[in-house]
C-alpha positions in Angstrom: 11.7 14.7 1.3 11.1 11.3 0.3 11.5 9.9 3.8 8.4 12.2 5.0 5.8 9.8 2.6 6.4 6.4 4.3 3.3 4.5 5.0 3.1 2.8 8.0 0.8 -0.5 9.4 -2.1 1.6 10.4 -2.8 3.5 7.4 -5.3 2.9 4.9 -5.1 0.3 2.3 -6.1 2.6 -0.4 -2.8 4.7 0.6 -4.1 8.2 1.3 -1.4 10.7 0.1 -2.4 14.2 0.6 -5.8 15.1 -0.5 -5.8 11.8 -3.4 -6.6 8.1 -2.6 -5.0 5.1 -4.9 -6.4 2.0 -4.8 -4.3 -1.2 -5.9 -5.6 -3.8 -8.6 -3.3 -7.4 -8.8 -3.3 -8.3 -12.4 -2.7 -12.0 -12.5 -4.3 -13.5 -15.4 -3.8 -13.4 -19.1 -6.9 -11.7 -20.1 -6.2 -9.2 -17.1 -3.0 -8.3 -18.8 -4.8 -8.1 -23.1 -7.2 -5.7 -21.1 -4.2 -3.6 -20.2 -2.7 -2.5 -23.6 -4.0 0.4 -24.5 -3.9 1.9 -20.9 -0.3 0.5 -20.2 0.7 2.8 -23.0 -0.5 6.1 -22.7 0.8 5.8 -19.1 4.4 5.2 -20.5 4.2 8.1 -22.6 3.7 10.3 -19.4 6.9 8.7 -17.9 10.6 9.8 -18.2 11.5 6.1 -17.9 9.5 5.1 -21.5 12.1 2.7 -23.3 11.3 0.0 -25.7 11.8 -2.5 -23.3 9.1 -1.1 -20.7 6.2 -1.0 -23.9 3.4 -3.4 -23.6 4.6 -4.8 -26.8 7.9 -5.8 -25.1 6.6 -7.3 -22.1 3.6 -9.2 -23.0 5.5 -10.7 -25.6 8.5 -11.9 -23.2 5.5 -13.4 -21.0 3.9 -15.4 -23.7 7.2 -17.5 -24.5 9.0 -16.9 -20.8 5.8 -17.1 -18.5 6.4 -21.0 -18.2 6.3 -21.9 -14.5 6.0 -18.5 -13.1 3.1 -16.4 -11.2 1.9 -13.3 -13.2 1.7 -10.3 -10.6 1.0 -6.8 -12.4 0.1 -4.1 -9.5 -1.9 -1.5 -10.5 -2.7 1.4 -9.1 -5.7 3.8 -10.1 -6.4 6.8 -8.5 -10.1 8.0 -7.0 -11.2 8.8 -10.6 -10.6 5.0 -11.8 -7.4 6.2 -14.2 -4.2 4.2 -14.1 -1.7 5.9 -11.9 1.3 3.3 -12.0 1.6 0.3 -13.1 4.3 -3.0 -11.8 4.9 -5.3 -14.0 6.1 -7.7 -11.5 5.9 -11.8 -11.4 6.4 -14.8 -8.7 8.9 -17.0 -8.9 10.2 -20.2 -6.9 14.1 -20.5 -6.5 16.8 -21.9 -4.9 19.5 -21.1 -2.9 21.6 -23.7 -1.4 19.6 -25.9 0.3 16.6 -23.3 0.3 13.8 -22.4 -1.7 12.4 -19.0 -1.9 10.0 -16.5 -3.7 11.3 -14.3 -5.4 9.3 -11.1 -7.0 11.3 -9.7 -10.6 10.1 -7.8 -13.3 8.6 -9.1 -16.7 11.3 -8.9 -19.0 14.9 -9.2 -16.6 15.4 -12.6 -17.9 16.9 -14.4 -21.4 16.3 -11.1 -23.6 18.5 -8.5 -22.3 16.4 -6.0 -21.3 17.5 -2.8 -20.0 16.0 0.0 -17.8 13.7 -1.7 -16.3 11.2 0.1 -14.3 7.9 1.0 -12.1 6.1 2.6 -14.8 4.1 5.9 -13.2 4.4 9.3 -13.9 7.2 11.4 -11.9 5.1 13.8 -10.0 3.0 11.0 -8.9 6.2 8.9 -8.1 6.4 8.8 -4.1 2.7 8.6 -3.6 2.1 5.8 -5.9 5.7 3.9 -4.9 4.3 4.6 -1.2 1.1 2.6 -2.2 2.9 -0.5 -3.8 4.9 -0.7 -0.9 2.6 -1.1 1.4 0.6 -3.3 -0.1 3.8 -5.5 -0.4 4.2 -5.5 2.7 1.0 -6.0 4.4 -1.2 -7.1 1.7 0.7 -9.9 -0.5 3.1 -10.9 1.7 4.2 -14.3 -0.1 7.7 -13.2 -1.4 11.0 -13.4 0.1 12.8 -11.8 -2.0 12.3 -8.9 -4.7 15.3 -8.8 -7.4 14.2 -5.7 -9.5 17.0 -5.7 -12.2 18.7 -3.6 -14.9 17.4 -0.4 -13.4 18.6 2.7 -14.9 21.3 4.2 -12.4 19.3 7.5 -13.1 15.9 6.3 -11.8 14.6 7.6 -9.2 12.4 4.8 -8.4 16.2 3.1 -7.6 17.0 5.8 -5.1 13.8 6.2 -4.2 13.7 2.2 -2.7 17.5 3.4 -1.4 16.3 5.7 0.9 12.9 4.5 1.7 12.6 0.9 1.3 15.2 0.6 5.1 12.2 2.9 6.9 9.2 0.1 6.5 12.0 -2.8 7.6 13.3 -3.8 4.6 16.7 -5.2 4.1 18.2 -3.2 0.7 21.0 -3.6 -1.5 22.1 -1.8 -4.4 24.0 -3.8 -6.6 26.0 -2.8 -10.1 24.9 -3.9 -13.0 25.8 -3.2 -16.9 27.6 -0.5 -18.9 25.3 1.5 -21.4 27.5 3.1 -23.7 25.3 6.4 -25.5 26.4 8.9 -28.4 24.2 12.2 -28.2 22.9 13.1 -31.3 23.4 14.8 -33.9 27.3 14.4 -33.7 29.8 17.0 -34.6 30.7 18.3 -38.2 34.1 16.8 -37.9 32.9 13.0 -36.3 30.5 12.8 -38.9 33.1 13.8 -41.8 35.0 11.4 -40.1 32.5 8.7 -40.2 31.2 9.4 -43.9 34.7 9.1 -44.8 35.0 5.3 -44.3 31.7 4.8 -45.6 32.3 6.9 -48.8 35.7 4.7 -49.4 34.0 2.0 -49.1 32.0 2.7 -51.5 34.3 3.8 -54.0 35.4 0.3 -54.0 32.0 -1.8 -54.0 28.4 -1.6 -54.9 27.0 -1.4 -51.4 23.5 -1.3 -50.5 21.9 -0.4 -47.3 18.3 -1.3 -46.7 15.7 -1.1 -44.4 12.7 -3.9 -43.6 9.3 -2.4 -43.9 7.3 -4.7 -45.8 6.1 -7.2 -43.3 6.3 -9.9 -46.2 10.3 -9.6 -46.2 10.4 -10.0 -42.4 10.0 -13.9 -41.9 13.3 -14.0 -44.1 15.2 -11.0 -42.7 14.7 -12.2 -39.4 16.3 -15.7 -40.4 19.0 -14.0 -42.4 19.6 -12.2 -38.9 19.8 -15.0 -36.8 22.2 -17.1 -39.5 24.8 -13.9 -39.6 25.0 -14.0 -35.9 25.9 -17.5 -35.2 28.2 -17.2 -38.2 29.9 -14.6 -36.2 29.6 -16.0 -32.7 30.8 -19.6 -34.0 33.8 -17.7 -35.4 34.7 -15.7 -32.6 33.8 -18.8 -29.9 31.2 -17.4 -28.1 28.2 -18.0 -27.4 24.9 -16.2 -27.9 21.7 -16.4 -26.7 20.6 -15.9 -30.1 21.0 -19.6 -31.1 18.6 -20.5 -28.2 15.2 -21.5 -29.7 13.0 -19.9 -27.0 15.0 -16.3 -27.4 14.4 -17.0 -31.0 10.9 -17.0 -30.9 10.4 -13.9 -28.7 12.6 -12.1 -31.4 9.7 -13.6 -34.4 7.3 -13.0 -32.4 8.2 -9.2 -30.8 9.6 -8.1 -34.0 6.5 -8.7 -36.2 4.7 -7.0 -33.2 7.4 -3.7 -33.3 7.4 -3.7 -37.6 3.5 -2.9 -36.9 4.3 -0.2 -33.9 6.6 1.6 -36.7 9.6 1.0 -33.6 11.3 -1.4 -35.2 14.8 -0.7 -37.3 15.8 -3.8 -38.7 18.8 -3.0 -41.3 21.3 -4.8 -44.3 24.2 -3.8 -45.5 24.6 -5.6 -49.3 27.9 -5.9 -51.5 28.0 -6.7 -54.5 24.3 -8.3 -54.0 25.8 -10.3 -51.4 24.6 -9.8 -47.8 27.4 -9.3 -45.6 26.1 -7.2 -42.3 22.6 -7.0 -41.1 21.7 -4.6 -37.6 18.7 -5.1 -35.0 17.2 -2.0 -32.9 14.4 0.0 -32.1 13.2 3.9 -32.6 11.5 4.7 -29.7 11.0 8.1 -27.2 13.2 9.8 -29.8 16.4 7.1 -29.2 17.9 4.6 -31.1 18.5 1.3 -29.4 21.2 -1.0 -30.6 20.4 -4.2 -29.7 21.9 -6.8 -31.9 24.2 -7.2 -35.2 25.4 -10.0 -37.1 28.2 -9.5 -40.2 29.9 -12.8 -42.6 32.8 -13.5 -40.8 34.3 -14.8 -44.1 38.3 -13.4 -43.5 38.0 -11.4 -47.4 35.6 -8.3 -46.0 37.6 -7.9 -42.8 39.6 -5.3 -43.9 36.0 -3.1 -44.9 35.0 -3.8 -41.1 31.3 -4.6 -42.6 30.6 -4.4 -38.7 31.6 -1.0 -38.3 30.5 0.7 -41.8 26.5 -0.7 -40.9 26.4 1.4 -37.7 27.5 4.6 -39.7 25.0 4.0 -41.6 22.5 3.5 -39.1 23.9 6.1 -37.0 23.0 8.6 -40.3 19.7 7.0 -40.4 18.8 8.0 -36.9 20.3 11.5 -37.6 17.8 12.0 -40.1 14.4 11.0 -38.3 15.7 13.8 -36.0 16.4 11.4 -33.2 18.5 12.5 -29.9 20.5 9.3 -28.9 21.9 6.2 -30.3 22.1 3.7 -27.6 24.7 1.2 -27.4 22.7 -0.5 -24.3 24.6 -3.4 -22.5 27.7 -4.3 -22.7 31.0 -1.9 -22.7 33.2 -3.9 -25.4 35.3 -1.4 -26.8 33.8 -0.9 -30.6 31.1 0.9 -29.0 33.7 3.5 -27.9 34.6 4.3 -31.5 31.3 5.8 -31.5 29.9 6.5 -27.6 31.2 9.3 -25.9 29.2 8.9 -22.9 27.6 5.8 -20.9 24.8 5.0 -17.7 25.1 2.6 -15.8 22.0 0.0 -14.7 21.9 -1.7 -11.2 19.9 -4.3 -10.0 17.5 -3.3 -6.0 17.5 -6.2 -3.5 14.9 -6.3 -1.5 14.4 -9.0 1.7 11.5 -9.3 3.8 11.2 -10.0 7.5 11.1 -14.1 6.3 13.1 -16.6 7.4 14.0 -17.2 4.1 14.3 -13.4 3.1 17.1 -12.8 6.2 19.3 -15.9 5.3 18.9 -14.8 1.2 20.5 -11.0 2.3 22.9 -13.0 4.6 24.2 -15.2 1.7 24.1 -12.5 -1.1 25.7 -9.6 1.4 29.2 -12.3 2.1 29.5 -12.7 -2.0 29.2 -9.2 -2.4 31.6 -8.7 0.3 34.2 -11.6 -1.1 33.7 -9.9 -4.6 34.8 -6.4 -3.6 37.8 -8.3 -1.8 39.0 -9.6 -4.5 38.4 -6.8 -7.0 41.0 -4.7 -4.4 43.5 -7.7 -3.9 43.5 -8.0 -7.3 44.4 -4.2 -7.6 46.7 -3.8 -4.9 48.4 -7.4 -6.0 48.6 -5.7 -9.6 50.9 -2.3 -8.0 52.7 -4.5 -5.6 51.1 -2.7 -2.6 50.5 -4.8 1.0 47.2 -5.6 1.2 45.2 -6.4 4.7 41.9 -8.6 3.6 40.2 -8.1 7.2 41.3 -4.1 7.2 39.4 -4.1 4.2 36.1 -6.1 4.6 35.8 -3.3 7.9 36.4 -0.3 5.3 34.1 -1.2 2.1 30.8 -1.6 3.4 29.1 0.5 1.0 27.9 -1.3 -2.0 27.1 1.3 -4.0 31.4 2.9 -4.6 33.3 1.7 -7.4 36.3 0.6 -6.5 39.4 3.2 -7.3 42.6 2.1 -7.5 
């Protein structure tokens, strides 16, 4: 069982787990984390959790443009033969609540970029002996944080259930709290979706020249990128919403990560042409045998609406991804309902709350536990007021004290 590998005060540092001994290294300075690279991924390729947004690539290139005002703090552990056994890619952070300031402890990458499945990166049969070790060296070795807000975990993860079940043992305050919608389509798709979907495509094409291209050549990237960034806000503006995209600093992670993923051979950056006019253009990633769906941009201009440019691009993409033999096409964040025109399935992500024995740790789980509380209040008033059924607010703030149950109507 997972509870039977606690550590406790009096063990040794070095977190003796059976017949091994792990040791743990703090990474905290920029030539610390260049010397991790080629280690950081050949460890990811032993994981189940290896996404896109856990390679190296990824994460040192959010910390180069996000890393402003914040306290690099990878944990690494290495076991008795000196080889990386799991690696944290955590940092420090000072913020407020209220009239309190407190240290909080995320992960490289939760912030600005939408990142999704975050994760402890280690091996799964080394997964309670090396989650044991960090733990403990939280707690009795760096014990400068408050708060640890470990976000956009995969709901499957069993580094989420394992802090669940464990994390209360060593006298930690823990909440589980719901995060995104990850809409999926398994692949390849049926005979009859995939006549279905060919079908729009092929009239489509019957009534322009289309082409559909993808970037390789480094020296068309600069401009695709651009041409990327200028459909989107065409979109957004035309829609009224806003996107990160037309933030500066979020546009200069995407220059600088995608250059870094064209190199990789990860990146899938895609056009969709008419009549030599570009009218869609789609942003993912090949990795681990998926496809990621991260971003899209398509003219808004009212006289290709009826073509759904939008939707005819991640047909084609979709095709693309059937023929390098990949096994999912990932929607990630976000369950607007185009995605299920496509998705049959989806996961869900969830963000671990952890809160020390601090001052500051107590009255953070105090604050966060009575808006967690007031949010699944209103959720059910807002139900029960929709079917015109009585409703007792006290009668339920005694029944729901489990975080982790969706509400059912």
């Amino acid at each position: 069982m997972l509870e039977s590998a606690i550590l406790h005060p009096h063990e040794n540092l070095n977190g003796s787990v059976g017949n091994s001994k792990y040791s743990v290294e703090v990474v905290d300075t920029e030539i610390g984390f260049l010397k991790l690279k080629e280690q950081w991924q050949w460890l990811l390729e032993t994981c189940e959790c290896a996404t896109i947004f856990l390679s190296y690539e990824w994460i040192y290139s959010w910390w180069k443009i996000f890393g402003n005002k914040k306290r690099l703090y990878i944990l690494v552990v290495r076991g008795q033969d000196d080889l990386i056994r799991g690696i944290a890619p955590f940092y420090f952070v000072q913020e407020r609540m209220g009239f309190m300031t407190y240290t909080a402890l995320k992960f490289l990458g939760n912030e600005h970029v939408g990142s999704d499945y975050l994760d402890i990166i280690v091996p799964e049969k080394e997964r309670t002996a090396v989650l044991n070790v960090l733990l403990h060296h939280l707690l009795f070795v760096e014990k400068s944080w408050d708060v640890a807000l470990l976000t956009d975990m995969d709901g499957s993860s069993t580094t989420l259930g394992w802090f669940k079940h464990c994390a209360p043992q060593s006298g930690l305050r823990v909440l589980i709290v719901d995060g995104q919608t990850c809409p999926f389509l398994r692949l390849p798709m049926s005979d009859s979706d995939l006549a279905r979907m060919r079908k729009k495509t092929k009239d489509f094409s019957k009534r322009v020249k289309i082409r559909f291209h993808r970037c390789h050549d480094p020296s068309e990237l600069e401009g695709a990128i651009e041409c990327l960034f200028m459909l989107h806000q065409k979109r957004s503006m035309a829609i009224g919403r806003n996107s990160s995209l037309m933030n500066e600093s979020v546009r200069a992670f995407h220059r600088k990560v995608m250059t870094v993923l064209l190199k990789s051979g990860w990146l899938r950056l895609f056009t969709l042409s008419v009549n030599g006019r570009l009218l869609a253009m789609l942003y993912g990633f090949q990795y681990n045998n998926k496809f990621y769906y991260y971003q899209s941009g398509f003219d808004p201009d009212p006289t290709w609406k009826a073509f759904s440019p939008g939707r005819i691009i991640v047909n084609l993409t979709i095709e693309s991804a059937m023929e390098e033999g990949l096994q999912e096409y990932d929607f990630l964040r976000g369950d607007e309902p185009y995605k299920f025109h496509w998705a049959k399935m989806s996961r869900s992500t969830h963000t671990v709350v952890l809160t020390n024995r601090s001052f500051h740790g107590m009255y953070y789980y105090i604050i966060r536990h009575i808006i967690l509380t007031l949010k699944k209040l209103s959720q059910v008033w807002f139900l029960r007021f929709k079917q015109g059924l009585k409703f007792s607010p006290t009668r339920q703030l005694l029944a729901r004290r489990n975080y982790h149950e969706t509400v059912q109507s």
